[in-house]
mmJSON file of the N, C-alpha and C atoms, coordinates in Angstrom:
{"data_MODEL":{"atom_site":{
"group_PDB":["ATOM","ATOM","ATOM","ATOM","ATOM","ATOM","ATOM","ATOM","ATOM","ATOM","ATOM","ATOM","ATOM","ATOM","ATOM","ATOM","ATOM","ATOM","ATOM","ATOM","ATOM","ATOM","ATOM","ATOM","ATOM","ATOM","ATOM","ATOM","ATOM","ATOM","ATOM","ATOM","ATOM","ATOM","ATOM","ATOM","ATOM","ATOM","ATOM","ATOM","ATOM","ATOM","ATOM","ATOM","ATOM","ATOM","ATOM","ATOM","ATOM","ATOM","ATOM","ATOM","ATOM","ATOM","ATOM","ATOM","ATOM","ATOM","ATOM","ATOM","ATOM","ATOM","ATOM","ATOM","ATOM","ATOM","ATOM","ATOM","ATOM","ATOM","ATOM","ATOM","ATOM","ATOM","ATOM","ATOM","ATOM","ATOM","ATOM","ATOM","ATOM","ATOM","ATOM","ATOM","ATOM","ATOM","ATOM","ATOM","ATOM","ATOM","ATOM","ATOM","ATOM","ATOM","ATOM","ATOM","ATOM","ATOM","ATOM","ATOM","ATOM","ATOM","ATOM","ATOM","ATOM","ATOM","ATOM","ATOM","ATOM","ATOM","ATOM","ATOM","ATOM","ATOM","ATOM","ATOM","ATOM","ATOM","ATOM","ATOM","ATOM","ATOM","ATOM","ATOM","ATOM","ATOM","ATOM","ATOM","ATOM","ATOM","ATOM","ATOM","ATOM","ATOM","ATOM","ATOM","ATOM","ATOM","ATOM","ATOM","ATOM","ATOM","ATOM","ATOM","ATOM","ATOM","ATOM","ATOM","ATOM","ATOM","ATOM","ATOM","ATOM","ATOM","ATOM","ATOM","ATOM","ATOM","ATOM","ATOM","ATOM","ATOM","ATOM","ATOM","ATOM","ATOM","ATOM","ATOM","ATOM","ATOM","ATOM","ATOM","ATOM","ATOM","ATOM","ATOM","ATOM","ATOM","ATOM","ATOM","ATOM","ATOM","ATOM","ATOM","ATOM","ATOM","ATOM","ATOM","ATOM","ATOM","ATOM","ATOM","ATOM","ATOM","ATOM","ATOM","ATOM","ATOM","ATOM","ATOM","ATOM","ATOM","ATOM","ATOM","ATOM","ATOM","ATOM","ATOM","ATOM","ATOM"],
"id":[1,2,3,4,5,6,7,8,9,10,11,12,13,14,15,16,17,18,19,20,21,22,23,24,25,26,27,28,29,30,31,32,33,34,35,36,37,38,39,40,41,42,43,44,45,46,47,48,49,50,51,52,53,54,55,56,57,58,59,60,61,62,63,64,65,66,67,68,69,70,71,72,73,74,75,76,77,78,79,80,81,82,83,84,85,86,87,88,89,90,91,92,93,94,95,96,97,98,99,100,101,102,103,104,105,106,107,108,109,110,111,112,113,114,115,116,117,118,119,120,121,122,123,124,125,126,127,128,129,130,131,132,133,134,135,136,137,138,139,140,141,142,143,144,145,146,147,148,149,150,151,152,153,154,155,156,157,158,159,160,161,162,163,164,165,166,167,168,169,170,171,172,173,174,175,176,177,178,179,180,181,182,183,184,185,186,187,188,189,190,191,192,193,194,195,196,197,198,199,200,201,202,203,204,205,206,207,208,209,210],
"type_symbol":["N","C","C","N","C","C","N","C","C","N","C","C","N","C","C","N","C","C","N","C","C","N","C","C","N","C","C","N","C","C","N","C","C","N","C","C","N","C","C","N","C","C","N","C","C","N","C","C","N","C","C","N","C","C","N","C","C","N","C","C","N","C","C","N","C","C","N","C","C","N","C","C","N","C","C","N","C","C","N","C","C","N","C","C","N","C","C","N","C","C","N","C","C","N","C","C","N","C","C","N","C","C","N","C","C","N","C","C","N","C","C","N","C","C","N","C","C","N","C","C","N","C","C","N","C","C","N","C","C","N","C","C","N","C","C","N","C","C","N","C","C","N","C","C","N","C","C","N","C","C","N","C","C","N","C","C","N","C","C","N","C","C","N","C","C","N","C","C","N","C","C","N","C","C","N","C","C","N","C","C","N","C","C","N","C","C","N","C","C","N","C","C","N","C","C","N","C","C","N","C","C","N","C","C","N","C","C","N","C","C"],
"label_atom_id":["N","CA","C","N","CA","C","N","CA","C","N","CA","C","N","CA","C","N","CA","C","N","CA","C","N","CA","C","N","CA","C","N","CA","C","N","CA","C","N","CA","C","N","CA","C","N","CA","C","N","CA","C","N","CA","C","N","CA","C","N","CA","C","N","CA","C","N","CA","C","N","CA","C","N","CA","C","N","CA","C","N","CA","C","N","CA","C","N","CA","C","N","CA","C","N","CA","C","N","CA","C","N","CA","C","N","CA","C","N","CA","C","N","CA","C","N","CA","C","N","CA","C","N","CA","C","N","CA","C","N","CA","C","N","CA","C","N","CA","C","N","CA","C","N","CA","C","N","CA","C","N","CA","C","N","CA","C","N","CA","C","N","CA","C","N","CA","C","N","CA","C","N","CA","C","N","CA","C","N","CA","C","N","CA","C","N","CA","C","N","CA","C","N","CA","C","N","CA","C","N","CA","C","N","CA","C","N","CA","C","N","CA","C","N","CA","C","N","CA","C","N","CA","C","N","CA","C","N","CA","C","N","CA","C","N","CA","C","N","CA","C","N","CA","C"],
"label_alt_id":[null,null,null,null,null,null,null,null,null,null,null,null,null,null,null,null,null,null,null,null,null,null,null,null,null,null,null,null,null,null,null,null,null,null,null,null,null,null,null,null,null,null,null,null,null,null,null,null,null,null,null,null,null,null,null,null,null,null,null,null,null,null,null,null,null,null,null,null,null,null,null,null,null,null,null,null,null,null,null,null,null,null,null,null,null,null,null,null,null,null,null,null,null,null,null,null,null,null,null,null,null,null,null,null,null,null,null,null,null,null,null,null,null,null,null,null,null,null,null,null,null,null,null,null,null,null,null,null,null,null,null,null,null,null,null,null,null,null,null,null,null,null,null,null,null,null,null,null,null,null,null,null,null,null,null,null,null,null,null,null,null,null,null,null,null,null,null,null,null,null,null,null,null,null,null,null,null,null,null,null,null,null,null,null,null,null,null,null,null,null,null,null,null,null,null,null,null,null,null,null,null,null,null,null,null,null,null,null,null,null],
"label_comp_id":["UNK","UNK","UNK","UNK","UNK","UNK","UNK","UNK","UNK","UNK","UNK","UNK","UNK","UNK","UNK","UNK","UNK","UNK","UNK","UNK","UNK","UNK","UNK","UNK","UNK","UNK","UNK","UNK","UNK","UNK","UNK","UNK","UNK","UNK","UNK","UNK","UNK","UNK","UNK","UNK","UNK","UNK","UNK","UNK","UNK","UNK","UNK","UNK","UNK","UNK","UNK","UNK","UNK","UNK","UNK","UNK","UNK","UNK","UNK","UNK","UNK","UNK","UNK","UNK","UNK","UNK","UNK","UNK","UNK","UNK","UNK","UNK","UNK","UNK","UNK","UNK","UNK","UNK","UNK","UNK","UNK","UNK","UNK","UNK","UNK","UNK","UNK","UNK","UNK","UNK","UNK","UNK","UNK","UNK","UNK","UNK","UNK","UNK","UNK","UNK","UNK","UNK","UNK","UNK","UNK","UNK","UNK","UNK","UNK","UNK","UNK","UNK","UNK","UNK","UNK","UNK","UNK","UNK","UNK","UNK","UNK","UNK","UNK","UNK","UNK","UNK","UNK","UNK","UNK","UNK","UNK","UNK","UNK","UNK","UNK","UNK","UNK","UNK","UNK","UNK","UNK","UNK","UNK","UNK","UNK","UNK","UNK","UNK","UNK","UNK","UNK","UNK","UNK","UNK","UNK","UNK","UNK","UNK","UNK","UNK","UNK","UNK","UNK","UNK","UNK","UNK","UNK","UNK","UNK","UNK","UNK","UNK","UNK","UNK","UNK","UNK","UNK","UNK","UNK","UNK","UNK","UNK","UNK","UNK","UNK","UNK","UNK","UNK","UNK","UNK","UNK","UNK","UNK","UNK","UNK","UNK","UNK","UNK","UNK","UNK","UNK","UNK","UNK","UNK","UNK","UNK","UNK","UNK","UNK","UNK"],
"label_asym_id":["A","A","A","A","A","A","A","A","A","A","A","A","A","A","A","A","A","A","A","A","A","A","A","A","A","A","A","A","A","A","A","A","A","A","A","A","A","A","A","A","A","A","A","A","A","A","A","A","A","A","A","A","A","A","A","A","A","A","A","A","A","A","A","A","A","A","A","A","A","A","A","A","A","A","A","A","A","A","A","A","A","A","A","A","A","A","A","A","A","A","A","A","A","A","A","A","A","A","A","A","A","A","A","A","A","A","A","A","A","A","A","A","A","A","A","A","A","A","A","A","A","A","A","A","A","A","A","A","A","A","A","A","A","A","A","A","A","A","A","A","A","A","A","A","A","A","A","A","A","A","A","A","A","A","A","A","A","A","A","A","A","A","A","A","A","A","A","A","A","A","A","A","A","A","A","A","A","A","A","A","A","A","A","A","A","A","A","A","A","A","A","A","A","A","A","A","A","A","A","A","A","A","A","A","A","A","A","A","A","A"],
"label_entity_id":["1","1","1","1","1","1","1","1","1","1","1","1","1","1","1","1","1","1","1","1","1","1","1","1","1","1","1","1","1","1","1","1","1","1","1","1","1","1","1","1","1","1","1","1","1","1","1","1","1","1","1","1","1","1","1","1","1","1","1","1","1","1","1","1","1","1","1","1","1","1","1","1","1","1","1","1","1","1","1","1","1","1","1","1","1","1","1","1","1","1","1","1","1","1","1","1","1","1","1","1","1","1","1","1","1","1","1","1","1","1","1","1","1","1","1","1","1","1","1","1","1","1","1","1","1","1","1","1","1","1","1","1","1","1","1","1","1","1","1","1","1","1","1","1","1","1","1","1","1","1","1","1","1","1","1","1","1","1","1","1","1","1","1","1","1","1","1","1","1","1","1","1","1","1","1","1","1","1","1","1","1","1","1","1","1","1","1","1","1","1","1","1","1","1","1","1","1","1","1","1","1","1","1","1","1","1","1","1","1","1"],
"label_seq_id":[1,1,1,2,2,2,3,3,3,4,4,4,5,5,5,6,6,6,7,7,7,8,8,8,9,9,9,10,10,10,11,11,11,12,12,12,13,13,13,14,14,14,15,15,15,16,16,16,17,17,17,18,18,18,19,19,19,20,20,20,21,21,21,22,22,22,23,23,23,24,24,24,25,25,25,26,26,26,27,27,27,28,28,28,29,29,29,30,30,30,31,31,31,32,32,32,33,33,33,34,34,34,35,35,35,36,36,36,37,37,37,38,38,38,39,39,39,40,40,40,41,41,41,42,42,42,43,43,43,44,44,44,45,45,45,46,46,46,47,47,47,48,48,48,49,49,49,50,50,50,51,51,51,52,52,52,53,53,53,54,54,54,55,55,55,56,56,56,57,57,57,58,58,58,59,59,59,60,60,60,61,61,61,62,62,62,63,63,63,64,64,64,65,65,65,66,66,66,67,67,67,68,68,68,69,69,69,70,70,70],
"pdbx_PDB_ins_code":[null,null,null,null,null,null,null,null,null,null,null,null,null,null,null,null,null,null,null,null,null,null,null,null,null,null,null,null,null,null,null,null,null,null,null,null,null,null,null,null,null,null,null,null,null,null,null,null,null,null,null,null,null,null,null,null,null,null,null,null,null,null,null,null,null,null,null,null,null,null,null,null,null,null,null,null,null,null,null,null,null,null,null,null,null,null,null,null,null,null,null,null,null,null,null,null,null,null,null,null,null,null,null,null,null,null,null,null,null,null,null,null,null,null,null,null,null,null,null,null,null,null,null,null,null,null,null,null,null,null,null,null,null,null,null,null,null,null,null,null,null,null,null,null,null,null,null,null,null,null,null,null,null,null,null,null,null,null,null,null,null,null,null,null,null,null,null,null,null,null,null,null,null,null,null,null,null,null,null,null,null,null,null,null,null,null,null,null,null,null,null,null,null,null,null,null,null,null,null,null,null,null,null,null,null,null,null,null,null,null],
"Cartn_x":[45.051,46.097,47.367,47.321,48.257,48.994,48.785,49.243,49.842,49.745,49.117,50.252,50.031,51.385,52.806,53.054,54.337,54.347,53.87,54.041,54.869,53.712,53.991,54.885,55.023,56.038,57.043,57.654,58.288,57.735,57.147,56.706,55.613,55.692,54.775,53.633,52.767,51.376,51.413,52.275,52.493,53.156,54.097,55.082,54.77,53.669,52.768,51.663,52.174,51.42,49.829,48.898,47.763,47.315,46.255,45.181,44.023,43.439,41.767,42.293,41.326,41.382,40.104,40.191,38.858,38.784,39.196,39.237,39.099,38.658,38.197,38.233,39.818,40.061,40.656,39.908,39.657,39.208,39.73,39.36,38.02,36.712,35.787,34.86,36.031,35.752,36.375,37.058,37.508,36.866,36.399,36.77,37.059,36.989,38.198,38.53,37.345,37.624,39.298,40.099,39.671,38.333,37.692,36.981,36.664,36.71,36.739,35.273,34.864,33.413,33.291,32.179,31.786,32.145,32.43,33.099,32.354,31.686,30.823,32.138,33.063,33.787,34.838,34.753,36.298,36.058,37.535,37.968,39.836,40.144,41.434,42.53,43.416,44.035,45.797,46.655,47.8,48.124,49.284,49.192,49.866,49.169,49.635,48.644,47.48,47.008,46.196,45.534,44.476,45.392,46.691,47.625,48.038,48.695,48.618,47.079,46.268,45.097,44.807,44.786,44.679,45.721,46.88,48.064,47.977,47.283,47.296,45.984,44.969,43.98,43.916,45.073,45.608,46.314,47.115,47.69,46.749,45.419,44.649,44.109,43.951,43.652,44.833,44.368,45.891,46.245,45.925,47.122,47.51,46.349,47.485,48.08,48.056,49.383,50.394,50.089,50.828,52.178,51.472,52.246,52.964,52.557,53.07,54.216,53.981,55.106,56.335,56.193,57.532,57.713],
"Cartn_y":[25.949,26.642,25.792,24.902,23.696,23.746,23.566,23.846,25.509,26.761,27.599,28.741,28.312,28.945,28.465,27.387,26.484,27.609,27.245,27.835,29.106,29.769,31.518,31.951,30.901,31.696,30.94,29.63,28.591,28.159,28.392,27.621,27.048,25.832,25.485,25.591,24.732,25.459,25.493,24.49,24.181,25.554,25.796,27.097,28.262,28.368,29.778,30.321,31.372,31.852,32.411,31.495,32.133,33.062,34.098,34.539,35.34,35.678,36.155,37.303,37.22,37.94,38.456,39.598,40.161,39.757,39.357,38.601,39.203,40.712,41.688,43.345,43.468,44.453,45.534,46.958,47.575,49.064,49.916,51.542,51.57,51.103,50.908,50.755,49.542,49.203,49.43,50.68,51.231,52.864,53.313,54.884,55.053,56.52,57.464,57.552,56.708,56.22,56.115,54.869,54.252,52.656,52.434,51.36,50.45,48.967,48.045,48.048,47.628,47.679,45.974,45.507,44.413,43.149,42.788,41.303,40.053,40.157,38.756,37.845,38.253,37.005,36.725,37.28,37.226,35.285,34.885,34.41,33.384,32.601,32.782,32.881,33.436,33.03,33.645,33.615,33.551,35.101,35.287,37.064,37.497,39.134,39.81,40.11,38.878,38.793,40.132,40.733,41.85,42.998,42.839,44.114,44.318,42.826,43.009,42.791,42.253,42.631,44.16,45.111,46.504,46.868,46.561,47.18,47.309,45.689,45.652,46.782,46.7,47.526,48.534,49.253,51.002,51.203,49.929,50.337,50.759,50.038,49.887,51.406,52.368,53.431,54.597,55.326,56.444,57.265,57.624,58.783,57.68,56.948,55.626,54.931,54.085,53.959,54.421,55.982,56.719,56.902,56.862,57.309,56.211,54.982,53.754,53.197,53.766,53.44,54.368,55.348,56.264,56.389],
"Cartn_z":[68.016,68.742,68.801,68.796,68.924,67.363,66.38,64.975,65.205,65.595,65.105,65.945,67.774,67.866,68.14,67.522,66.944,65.966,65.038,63.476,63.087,64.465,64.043,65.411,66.375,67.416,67.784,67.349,67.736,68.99,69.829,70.992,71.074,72.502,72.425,72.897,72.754,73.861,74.598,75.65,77.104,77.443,76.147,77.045,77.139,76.688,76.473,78.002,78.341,79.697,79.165,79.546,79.623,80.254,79.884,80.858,80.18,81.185,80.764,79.41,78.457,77.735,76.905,76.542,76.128,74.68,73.419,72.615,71.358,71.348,70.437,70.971,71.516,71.6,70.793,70.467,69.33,69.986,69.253,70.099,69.882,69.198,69.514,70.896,71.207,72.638,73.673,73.929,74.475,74.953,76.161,76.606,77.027,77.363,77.658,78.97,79.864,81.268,82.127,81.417,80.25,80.705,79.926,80.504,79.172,79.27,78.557,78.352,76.433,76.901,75.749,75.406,75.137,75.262,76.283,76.717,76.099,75.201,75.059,74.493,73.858,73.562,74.393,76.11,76.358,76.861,77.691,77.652,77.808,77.59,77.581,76.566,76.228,75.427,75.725,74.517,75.334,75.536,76.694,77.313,76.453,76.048,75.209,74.474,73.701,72.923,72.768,73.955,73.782,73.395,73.854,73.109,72.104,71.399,69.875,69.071,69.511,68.853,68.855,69.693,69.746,68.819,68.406,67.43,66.095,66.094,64.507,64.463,65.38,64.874,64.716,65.3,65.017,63.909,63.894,61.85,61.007,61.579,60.148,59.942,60.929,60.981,60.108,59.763,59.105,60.136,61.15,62.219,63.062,63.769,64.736,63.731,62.503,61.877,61.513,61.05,61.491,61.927,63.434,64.515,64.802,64.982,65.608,64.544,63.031,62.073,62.229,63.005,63.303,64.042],
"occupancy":[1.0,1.0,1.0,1.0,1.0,1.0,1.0,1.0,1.0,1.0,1.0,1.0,1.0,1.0,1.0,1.0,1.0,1.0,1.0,1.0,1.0,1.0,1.0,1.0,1.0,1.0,1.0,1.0,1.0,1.0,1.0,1.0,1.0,1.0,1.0,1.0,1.0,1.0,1.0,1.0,1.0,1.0,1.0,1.0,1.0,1.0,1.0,1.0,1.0,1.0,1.0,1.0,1.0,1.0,1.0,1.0,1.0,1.0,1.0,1.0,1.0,1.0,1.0,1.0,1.0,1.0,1.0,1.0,1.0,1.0,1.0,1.0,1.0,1.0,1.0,1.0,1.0,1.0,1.0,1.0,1.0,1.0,1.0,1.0,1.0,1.0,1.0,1.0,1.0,1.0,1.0,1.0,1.0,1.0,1.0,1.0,1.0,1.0,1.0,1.0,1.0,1.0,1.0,1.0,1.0,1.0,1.0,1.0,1.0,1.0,1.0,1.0,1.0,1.0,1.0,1.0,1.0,1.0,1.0,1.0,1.0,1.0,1.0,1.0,1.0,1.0,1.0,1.0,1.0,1.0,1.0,1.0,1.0,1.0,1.0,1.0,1.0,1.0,1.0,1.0,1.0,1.0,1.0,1.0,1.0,1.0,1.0,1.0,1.0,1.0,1.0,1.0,1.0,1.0,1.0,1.0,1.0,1.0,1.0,1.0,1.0,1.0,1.0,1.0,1.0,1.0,1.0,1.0,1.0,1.0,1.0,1.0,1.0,1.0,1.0,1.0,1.0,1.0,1.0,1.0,1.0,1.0,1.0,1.0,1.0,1.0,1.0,1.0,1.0,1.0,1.0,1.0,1.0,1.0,1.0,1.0,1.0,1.0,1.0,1.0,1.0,1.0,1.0,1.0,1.0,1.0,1.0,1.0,1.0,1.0],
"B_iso_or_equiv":[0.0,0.0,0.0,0.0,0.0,0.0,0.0,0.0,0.0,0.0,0.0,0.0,0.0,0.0,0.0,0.0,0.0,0.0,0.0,0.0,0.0,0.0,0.0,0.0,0.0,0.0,0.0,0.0,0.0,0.0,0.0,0.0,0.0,0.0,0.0,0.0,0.0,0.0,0.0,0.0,0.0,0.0,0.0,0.0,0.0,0.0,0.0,0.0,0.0,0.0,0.0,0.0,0.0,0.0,0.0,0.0,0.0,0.0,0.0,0.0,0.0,0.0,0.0,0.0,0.0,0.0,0.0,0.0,0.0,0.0,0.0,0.0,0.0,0.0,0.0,0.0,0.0,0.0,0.0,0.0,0.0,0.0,0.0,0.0,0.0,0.0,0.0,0.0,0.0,0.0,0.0,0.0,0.0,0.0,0.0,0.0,0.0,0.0,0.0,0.0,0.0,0.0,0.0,0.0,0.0,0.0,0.0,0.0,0.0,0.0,0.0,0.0,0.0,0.0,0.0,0.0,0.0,0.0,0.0,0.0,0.0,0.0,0.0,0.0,0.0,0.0,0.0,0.0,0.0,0.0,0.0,0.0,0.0,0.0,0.0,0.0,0.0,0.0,0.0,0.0,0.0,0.0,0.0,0.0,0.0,0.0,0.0,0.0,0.0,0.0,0.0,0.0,0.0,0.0,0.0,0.0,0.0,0.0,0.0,0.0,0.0,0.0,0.0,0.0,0.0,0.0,0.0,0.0,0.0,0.0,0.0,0.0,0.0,0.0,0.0,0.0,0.0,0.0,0.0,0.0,0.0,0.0,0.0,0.0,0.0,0.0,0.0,0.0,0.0,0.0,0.0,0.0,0.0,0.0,0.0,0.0,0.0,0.0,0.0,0.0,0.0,0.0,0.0,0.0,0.0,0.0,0.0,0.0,0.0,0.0],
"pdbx_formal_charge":[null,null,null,null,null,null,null,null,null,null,null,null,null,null,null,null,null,null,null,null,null,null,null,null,null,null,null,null,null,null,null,null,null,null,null,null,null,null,null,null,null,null,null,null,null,null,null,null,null,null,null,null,null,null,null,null,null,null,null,null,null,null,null,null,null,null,null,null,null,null,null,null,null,null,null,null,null,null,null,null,null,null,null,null,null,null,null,null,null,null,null,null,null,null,null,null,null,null,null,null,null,null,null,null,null,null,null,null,null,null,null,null,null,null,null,null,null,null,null,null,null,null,null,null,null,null,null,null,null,null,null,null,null,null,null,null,null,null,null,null,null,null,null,null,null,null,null,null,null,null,null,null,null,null,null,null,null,null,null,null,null,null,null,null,null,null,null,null,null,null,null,null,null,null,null,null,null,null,null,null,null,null,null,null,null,null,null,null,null,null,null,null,null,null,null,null,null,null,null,null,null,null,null,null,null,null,null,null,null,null],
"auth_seq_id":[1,1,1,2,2,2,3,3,3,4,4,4,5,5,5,6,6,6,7,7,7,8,8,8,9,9,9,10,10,10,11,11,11,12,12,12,13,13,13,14,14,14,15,15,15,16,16,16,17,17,17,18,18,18,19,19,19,20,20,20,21,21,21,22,22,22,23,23,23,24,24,24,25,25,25,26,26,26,27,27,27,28,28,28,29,29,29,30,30,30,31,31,31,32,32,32,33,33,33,34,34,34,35,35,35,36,36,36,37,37,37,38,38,38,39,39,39,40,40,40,41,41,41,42,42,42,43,43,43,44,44,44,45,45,45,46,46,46,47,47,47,48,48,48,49,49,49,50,50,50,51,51,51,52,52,52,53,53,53,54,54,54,55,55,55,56,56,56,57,57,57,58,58,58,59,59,59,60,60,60,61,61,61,62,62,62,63,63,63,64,64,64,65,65,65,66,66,66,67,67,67,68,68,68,69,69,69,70,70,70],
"auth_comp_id":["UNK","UNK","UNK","UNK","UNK","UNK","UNK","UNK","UNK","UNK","UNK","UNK","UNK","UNK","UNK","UNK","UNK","UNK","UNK","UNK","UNK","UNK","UNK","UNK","UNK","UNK","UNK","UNK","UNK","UNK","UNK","UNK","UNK","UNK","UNK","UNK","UNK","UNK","UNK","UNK","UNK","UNK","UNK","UNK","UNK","UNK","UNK","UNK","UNK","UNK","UNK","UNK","UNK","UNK","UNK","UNK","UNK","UNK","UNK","UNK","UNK","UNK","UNK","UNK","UNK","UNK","UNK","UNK","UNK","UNK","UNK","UNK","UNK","UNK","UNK","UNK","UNK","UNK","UNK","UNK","UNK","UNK","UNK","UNK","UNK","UNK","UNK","UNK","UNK","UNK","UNK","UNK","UNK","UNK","UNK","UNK","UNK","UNK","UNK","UNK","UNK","UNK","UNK","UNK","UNK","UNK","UNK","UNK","UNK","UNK","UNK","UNK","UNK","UNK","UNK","UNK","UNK","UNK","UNK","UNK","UNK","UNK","UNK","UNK","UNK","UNK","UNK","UNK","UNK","UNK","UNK","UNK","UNK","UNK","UNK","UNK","UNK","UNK","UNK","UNK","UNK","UNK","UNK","UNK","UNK","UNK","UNK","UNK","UNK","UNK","UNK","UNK","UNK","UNK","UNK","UNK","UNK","UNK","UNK","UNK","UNK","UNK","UNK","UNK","UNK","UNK","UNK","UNK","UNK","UNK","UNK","UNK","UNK","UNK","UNK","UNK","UNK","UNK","UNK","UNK","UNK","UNK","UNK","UNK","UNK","UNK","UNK","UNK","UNK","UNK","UNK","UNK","UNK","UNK","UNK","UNK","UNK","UNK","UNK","UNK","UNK","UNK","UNK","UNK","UNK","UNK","UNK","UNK","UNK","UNK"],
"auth_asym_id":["A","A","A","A","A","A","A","A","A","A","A","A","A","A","A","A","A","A","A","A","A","A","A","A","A","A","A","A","A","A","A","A","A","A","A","A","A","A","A","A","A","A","A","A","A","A","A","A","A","A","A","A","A","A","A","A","A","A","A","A","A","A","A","A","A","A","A","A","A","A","A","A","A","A","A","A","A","A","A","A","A","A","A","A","A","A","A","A","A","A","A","A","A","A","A","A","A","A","A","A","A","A","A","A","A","A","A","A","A","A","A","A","A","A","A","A","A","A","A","A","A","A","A","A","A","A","A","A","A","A","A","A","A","A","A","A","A","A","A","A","A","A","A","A","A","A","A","A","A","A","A","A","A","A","A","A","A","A","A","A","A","A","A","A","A","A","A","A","A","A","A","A","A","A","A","A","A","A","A","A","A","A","A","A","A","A","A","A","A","A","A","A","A","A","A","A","A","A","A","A","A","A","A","A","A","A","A","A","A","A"],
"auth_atom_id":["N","CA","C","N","CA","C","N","CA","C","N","CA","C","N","CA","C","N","CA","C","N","CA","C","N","CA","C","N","CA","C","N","CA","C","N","CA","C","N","CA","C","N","CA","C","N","CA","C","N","CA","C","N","CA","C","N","CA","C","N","CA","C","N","CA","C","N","CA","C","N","CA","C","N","CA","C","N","CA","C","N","CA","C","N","CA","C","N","CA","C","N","CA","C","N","CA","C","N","CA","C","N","CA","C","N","CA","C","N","CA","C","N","CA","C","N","CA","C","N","CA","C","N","CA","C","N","CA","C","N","CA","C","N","CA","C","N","CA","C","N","CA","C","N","CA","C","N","CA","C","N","CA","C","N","CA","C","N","CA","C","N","CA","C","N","CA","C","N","CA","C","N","CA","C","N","CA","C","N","CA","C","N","CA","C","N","CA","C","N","CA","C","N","CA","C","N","CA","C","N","CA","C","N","CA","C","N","CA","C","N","CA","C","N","CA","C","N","CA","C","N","CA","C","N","CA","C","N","CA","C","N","CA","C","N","CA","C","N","CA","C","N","CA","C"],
"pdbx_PDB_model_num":[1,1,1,1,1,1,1,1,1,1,1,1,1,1,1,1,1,1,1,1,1,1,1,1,1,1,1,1,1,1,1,1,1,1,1,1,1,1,1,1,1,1,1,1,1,1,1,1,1,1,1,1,1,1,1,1,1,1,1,1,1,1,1,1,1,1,1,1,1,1,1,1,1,1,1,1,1,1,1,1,1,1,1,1,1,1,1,1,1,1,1,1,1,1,1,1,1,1,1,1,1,1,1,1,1,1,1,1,1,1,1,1,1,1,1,1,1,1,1,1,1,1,1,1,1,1,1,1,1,1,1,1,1,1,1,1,1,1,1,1,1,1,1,1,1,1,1,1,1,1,1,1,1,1,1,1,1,1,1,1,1,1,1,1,1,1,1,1,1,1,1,1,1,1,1,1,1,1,1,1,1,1,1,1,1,1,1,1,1,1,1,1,1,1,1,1,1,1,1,1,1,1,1,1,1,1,1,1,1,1]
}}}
C-alpha cells in the first residue's frame, strides 16, 4: 500500500482516510434489502474503496456499463 497509493493517487499513506471495508464488493453480494452479504474478507482499507470496487464491477457487466458510460 505504501508503493501503491503514491503511484496511482499522488498521496500518501498517512494522508489517506481509512475505514472498515468489505473488501469484495460486487452485485453478487449485494440484495435488494439492500443488505451486504459475505464479509469474510472485510477489513480496512482506504474510504471509497467498497464504491469503486462496486464500479469497476458494473462496467464489466453490458447494461450497468452501459448505463454508467452515458
Amino acid at each position: 500500500m505504501r508503493r501503491v497509493i503514491p503511484e496511482f493517487t499522488g498521496h500518501q499513506v498517512e494522508d489517506v482516510t481509512w475505514t472498515t471495508a468489505h473488501g469484495d464488493l460486487h452485485y453478487d453480494n449485494v440484495t435488494r434489502g439492500p443488505h451486504i452479504l459475505d464479509w469474510e474478507g472485510w477489513g480496512r482499507a482506504p474510504y471509497g474503496y467498497d464504491a469503486a470496487t462496486l464500479y469497476v464491477y458494473a462496467l464489466l457487466t453490458t447494461e450497468a456499463g452501459a448505463h454508467i458510460r452515458a
